[in-house]
C-alpha positions as CSV (number, residue, x, y, z in Angstrom):
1,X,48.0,41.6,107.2
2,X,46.7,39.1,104.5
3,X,45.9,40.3,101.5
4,X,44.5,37.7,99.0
5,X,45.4,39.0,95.9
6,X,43.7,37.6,92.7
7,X,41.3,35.7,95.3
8,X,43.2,32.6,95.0
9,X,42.5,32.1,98.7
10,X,38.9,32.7,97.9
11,X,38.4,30.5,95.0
12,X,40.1,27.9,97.0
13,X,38.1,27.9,100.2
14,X,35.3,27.5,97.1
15,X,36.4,24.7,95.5
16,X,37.5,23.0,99.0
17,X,33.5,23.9,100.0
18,X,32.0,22.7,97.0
19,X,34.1,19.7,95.9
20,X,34.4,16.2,97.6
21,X,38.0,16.0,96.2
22,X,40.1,17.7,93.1
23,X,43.9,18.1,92.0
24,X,45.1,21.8,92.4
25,X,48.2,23.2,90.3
26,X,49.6,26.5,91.8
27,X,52.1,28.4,89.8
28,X,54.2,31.1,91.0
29,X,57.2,32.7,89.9
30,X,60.0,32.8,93.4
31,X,59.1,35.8,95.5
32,X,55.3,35.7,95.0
33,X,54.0,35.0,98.1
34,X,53.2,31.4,98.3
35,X,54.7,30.0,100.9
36,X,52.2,32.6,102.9
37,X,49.6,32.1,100.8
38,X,50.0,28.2,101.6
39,X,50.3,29.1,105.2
40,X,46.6,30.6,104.9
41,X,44.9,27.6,102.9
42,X,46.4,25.5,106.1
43,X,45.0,26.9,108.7
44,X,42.2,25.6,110.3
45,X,42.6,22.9,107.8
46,X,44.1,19.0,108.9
47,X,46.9,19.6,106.2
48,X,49.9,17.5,105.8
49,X,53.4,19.3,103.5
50,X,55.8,18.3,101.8
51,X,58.6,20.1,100.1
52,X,60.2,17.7,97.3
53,X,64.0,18.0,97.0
54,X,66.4,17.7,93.9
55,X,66.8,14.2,94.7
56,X,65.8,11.0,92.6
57,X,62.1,10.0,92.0
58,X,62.7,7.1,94.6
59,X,64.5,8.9,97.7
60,X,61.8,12.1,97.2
61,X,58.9,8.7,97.5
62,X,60.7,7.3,101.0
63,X,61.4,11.2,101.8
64,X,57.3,11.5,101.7
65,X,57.0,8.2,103.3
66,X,59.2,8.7,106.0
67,X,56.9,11.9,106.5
68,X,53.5,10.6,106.3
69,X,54.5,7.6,109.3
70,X,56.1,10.7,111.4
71,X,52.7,13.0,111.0
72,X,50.1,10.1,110.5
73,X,50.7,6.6,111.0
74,X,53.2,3.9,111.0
75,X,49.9,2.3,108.4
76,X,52.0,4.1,105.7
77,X,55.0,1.8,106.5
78,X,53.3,-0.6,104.1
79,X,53.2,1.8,100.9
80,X,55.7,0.8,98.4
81,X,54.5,3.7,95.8
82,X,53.5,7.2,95.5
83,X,49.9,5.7,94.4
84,X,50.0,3.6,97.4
85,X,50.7,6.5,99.6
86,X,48.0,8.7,98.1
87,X,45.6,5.7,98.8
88,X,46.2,6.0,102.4
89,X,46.0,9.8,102.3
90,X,42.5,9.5,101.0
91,X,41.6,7.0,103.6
92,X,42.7,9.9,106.1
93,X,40.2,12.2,104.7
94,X,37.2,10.1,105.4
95,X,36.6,11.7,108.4
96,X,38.1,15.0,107.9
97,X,38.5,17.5,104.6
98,X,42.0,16.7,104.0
99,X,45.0,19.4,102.3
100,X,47.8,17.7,101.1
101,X,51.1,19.9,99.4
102,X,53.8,18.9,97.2
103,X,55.9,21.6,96.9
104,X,58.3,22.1,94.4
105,X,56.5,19.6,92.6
106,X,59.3,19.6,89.4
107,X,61.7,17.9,91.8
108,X,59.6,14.7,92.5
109,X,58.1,14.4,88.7
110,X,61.7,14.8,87.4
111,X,62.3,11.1,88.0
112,X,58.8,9.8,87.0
113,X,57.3,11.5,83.7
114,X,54.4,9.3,84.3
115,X,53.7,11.1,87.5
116,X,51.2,13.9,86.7
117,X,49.4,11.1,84.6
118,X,49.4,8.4,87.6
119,X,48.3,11.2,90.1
120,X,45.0,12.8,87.6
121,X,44.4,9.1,87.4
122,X,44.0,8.5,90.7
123,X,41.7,11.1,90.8
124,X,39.8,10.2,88.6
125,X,39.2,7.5,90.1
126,X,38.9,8.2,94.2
127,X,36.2,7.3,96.2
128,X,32.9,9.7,96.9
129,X,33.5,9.7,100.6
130,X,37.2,10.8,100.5
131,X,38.1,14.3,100.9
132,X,41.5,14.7,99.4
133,X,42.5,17.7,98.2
134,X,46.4,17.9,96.6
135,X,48.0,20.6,95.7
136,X,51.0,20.8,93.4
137,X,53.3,23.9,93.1
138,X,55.0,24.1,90.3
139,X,56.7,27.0,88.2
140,X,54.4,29.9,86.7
141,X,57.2,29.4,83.1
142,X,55.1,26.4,82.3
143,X,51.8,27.5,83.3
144,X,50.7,28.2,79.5
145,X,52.3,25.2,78.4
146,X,49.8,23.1,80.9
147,X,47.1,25.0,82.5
148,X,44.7,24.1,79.3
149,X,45.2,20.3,80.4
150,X,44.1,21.2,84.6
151,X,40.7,21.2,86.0
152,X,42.1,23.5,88.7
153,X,44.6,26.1,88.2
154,X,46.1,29.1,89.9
155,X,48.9,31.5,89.0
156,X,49.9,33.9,91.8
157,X,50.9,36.9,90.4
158,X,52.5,40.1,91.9
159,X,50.4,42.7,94.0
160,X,48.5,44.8,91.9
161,X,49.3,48.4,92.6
162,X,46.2,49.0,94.1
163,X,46.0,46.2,96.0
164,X,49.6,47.0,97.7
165,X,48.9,50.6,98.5
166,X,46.5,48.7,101.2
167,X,49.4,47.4,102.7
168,X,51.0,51.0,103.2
169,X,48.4,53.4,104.2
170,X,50.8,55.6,106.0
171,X,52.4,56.6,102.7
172,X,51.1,59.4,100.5
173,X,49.9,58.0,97.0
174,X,53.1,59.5,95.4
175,X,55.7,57.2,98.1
176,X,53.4,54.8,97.2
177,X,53.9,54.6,93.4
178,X,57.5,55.1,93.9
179,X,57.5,52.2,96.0
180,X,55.6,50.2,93.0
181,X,58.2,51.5,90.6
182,X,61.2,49.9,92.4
183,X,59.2,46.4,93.4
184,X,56.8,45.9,90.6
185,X,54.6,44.5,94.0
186,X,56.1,41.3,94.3
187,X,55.7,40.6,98.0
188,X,59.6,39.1,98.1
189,X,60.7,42.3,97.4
190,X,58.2,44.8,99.5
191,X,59.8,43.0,102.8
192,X,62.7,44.4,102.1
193,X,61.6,48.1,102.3
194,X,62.2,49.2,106.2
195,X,59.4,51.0,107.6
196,X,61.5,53.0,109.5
197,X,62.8,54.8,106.2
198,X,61.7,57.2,103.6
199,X,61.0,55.5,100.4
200,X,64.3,57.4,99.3
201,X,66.3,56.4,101.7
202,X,65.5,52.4,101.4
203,X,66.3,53.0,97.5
204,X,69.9,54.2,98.6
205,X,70.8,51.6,101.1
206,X,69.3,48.7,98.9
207,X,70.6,50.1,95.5
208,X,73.6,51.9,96.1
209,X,75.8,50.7,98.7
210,X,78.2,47.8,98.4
211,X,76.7,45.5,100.8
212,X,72.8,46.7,99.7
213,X,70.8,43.8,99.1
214,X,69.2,44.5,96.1
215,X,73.1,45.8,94.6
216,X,73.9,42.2,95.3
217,X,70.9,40.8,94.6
218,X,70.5,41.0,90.8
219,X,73.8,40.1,89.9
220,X,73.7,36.7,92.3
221,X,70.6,35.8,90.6
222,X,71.7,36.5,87.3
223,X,74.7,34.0,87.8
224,X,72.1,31.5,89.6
225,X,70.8,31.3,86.4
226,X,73.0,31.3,83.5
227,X,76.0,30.2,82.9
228,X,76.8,32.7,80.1
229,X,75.8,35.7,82.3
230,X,77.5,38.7,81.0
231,X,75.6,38.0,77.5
232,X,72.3,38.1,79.5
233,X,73.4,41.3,81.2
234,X,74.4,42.9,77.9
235,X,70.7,42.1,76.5
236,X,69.2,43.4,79.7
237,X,71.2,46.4,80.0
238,X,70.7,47.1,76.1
239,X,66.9,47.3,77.3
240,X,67.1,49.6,80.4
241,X,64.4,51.5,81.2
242,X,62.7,51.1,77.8
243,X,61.1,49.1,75.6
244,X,63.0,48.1,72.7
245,X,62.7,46.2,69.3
246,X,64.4,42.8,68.4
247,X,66.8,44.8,66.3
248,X,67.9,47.0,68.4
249,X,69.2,44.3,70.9
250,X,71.1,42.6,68.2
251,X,72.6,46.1,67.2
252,X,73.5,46.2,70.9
253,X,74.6,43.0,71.6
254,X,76.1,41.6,68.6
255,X,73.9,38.8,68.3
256,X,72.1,37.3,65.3
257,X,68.3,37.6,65.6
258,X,67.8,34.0,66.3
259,X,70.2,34.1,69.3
260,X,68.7,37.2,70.9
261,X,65.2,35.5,70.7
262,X,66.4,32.7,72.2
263,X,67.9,33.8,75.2
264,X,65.2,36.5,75.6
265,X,62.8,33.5,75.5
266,X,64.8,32.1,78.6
267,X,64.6,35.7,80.5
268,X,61.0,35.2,80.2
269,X,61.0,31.8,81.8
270,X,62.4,33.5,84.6
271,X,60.5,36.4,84.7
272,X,63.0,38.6,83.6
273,X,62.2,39.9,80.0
274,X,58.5,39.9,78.3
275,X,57.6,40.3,75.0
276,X,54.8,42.9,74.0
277,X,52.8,43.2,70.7
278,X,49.8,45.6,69.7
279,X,46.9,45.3,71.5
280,X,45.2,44.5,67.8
281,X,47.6,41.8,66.8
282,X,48.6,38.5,67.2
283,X,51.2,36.7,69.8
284,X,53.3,36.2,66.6
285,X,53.5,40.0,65.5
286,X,56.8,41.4,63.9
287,X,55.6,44.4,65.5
288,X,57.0,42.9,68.4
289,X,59.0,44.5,71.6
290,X,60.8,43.5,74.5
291,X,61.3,44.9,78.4
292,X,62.4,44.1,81.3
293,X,59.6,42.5,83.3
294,X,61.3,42.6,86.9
295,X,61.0,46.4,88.0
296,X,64.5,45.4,90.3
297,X,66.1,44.2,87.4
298,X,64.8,47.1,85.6
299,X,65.9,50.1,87.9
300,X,69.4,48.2,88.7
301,X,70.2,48.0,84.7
302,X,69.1,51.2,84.3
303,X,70.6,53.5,87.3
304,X,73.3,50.6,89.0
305,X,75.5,49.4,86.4
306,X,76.3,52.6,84.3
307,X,77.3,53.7,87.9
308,X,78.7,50.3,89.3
309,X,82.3,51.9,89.8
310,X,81.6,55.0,91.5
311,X,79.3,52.7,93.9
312,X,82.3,50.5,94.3
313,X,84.5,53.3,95.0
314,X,82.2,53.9,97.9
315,X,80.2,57.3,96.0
316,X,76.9,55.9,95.8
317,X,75.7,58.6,98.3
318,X,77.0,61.1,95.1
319,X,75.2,58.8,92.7
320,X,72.4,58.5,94.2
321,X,71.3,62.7,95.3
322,X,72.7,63.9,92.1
323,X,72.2,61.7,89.4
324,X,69.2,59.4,90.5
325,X,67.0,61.0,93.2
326,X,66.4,63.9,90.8
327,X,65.2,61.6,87.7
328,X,62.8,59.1,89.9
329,X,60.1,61.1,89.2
330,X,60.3,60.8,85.7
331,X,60.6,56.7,86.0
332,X,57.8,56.6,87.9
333,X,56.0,58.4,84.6
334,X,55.8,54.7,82.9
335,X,54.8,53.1,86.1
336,X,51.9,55.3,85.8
337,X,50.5,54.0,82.6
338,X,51.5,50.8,84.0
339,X,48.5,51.6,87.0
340,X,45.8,52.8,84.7
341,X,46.3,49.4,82.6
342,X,45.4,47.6,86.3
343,X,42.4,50.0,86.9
344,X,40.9,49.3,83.4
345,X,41.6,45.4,84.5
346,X,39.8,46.5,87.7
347,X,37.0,48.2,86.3
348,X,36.1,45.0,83.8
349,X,36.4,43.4,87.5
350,X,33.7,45.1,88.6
351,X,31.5,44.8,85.9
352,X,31.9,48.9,85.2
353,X,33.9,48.5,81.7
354,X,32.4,49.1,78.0
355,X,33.5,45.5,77.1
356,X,35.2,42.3,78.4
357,X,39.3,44.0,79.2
358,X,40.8,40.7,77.5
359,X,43.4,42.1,75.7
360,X,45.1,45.3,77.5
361,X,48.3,47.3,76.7
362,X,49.4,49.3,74.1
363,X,49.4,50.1,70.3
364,X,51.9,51.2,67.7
365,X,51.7,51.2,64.0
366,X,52.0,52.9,61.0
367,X,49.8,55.8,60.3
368,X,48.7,55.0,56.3
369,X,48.4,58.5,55.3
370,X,51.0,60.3,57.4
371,X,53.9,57.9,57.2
372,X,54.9,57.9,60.6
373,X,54.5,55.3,63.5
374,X,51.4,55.9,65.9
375,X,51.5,55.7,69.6
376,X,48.9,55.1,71.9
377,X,49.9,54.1,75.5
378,X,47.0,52.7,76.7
379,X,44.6,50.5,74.6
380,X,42.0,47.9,74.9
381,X,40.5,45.6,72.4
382,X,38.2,43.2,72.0
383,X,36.3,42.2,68.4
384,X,35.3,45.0,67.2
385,X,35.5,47.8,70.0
386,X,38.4,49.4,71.0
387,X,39.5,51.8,74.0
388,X,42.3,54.5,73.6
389,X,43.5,55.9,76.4
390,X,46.4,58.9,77.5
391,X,48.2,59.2,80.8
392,X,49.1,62.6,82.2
393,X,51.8,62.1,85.0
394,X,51.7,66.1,85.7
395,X,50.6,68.4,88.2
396,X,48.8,70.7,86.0
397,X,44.9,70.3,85.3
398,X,44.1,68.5,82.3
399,X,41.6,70.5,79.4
400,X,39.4,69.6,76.1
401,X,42.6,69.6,74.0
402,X,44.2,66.4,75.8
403,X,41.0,64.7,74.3
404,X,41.2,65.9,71.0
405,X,44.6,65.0,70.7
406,X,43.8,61.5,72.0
407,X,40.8,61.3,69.2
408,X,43.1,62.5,66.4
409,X,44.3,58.4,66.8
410,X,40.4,57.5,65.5
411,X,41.1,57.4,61.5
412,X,43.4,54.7,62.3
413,X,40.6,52.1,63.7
414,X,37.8,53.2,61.0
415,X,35.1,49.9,61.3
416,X,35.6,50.0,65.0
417,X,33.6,51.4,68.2
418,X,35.7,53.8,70.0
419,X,35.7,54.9,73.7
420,X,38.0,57.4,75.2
421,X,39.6,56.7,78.4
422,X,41.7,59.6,80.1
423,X,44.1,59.6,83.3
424,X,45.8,62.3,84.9
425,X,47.9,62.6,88.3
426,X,46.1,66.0,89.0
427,X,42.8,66.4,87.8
428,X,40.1,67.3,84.8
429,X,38.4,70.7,83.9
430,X,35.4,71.3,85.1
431,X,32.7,69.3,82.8
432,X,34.9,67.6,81.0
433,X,33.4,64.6,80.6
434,X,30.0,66.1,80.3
435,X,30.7,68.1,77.2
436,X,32.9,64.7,75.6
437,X,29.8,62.6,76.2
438,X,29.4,59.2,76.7
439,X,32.3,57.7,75.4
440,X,34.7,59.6,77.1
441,X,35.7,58.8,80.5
442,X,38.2,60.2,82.6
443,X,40.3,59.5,86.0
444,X,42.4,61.6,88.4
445,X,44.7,59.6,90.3
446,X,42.4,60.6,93.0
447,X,39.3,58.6,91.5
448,X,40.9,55.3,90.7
449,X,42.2,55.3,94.5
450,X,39.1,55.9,96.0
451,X,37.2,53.4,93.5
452,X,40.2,50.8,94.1
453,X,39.7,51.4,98.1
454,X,36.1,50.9,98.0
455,X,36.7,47.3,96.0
456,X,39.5,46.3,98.2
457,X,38.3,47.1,101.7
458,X,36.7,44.1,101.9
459,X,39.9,42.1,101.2
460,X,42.0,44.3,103.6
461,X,39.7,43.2,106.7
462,X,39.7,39.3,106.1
């Protein structure tokens, strides 16, 4: 099954519907899906692919040459440039909508910084009778850096939890958040999950055996990176599981601020490390803190390495039933939060939110009366409205006092409309939300599924 996550396919067949030709950048971290999602935008579809190699400018121009007079024409035996070439591509689409790729699109502007400029130009100035449509692919660690200059931009992101649980129907809701918890729904990961095996039992072969792939995995990729690896491993084990402040790293680590930002600002061009301020506050917060964004990396620092010698010493079974299996249900407590934050994103989707969802996460700060740092683990801002919200990863029922608890937060947003936004694994009192009134709100883990199914069915049948 194809699941178009974030519509990307959608908005593409839109723009390949409504516009005689455009310039498309796709970003995507590795593992997101878009070598399938490309696979989809090409069927049905007269497309020609290229994947550019970390060769010079000029051997990746006769590579695509050589190409285009295999798959079109010896007519391109003439072109002496890449301008030339995309001449004759437009010429192709007369006739027929045309979809050309240029994958790994870094590799052939390396040699030509004038590329990007020469190709928009082109554009700019094709004919009203072609139908060209290009698409580059190029890293999602520069997307902010150039989307503001595209016309047309996509960033594929990971599955949404509730857009992955409808991949995996057969699982219960609880396997299912487990599942989320260990892949963070990127779709390279998911295919490594075997059917055939409990959620449990894939953790434990993948995790904790020598030859498990993920037990290699993250160290490989951590090398494939940088050359200083065991600093980056000490920053990311010094994270773990939590969130944790500048300081803390350096107290960890043993590096000076400035180094620690640094190299936490190259985890984050890889995916590996994010940066997180108050919903209230700006990018450039001292309020700051950092965690591991990859939910691999995340559970291997956090349950592999403390236990990397036993594993290598062939007791990972031991590891594993007595040390991890019992704990996974309290990990999955943050993934939680983590899901309620995607169905407030999904509820400003569907036009059922109190105010635009632009800014969603968290909030911490100093109480001014009390002394103390405030937390709130779900928040939502925009101008002057705000949302609190709790999560309840429990079994037991949820009463009036989880909302007055939640409201005690109010006296620190005092010029601010407030709305009250509460989630639970179980369920709600009876009437709850009708004696709160109407800015109070409230979800069982229950409800957001069968809201989320409802949005997504649609997308599960295309």
């Amino acid at each position: 099954m194809f699941l178009d996550k974030g519509n990307i396919l959608s908005d593409f067949n839109h723009l390949f519907n409504t516009e005689a030709s455009c310039q498309i950048s796709l970003y995507s971290h590795p593992g997101m899906g878009k070598t399938r999602l490309i696979q989809e935008l090409s069927k049905s579809r007269k497309t020609l692919y290229f994947k550019a190699s970390a060769l010079s400018f000029e051997d990746n121009i006769r590579m695509l040459k050589t190409l285009c007079i295999r798959q079109l024409h010896d007519e391109f035996q003439q072109a002496k440039k890449l301008t030339d070439i995309l001449k004759l591509l437009a010429k192709y689409s007369v006739q027929e909508p045309f979809l050309v790729v240029f994958d790994d699109f870094p590799h052939l502007a390396a040699g030509n910084r004038r590329i990007s400029t020469s190709i928009s130009s082109f554009f700019n100035r094709i004919g009203t009778d072609a139908n060209l449509f290009l698409v580059l692919c190029k890293p999602a660690s520069v997307y902010e850096k150039e989307c503001a200059k595209e016309s047309h931009t996509f960033l594929l992101r990971p599955f949404h939890f509730f857009e992955m649980r409808v991949l995996y129907p057969e699982m219960s809701v609880e396997e299912q958040i487990l599942l989320y918890s260990i892949t963070g729904g990127v779709p390279a990961y998911l295919q490594y999950f075997n059917s055939k095996l409990s959620i449990q039992d894939n953790i434990y072969h993948l995790f904790f055996q020598e030859n498990g792939a993920f037990y290699r995995l993250v160290p490989a990729r951590t090398r494939e990176y940088y050359s200083a690896s065991s600093v980056m491993r000490s920053i990311l084990l010094s994270m773990g599981q939590e969130n944790k402040k500048l300081q803390e790293i350096c107290d960890y680590t043993g590096l000076t601020p400035s180094a620690a930002s640094s190299l936490l600002l190259s985890l984050s061009s890889h995916n590996l490390a994010e940066r997180m301020v108050p919903v209230t506050e700006e990018q450039s917060s001292r309020r700051a803190v950092y965690f591991i964004s990859d939910s691999v990396f995340r559970f291997w620092y956090t349950y592999v390495l403390p236990y990397q010698s036993e594993i290598e010493a062939g007791q990972g079974e031991t590891v594993f039933n007595t040390l991890v299996l019992p704990s996974l249900d309290g990990y999955t407590k943050s993934t939680f939060e983590t899901i309620c934050k995607e169905f407030l994103l999904l509820t400003d989707e569907m036009n059922n939110a109190p105010f635009p969802m632009k800014n969603v996460g968290k909030w911490w700060g100093q109480h001014p009366t009390k002394k103390r740092t405030e937390f709130i683990s779900i928040a939502a801002y925009d101008n002057n409205k705000i949302l609190l919200g709790s999560c309840f990863w429990t079994d037991e029922w949820i009463d009036i006092d989880a909302l007055y608890n939640l409201q005690k937060h109010a006296s620190l947003f005092p010029d601010m409309e407030k709305w009250y936004y509460l989630f639970s694994k179980s369920d709600f009192v009876s009437g709850f939300e009708v004696i709160s009134g109407s800015h109070v709100h409230v979800f069982s883990l229950e409800q957001m599924c069968s809201i989320s199914d409802k949005f997504y069915f649609s997308f599960a049948n295309l």
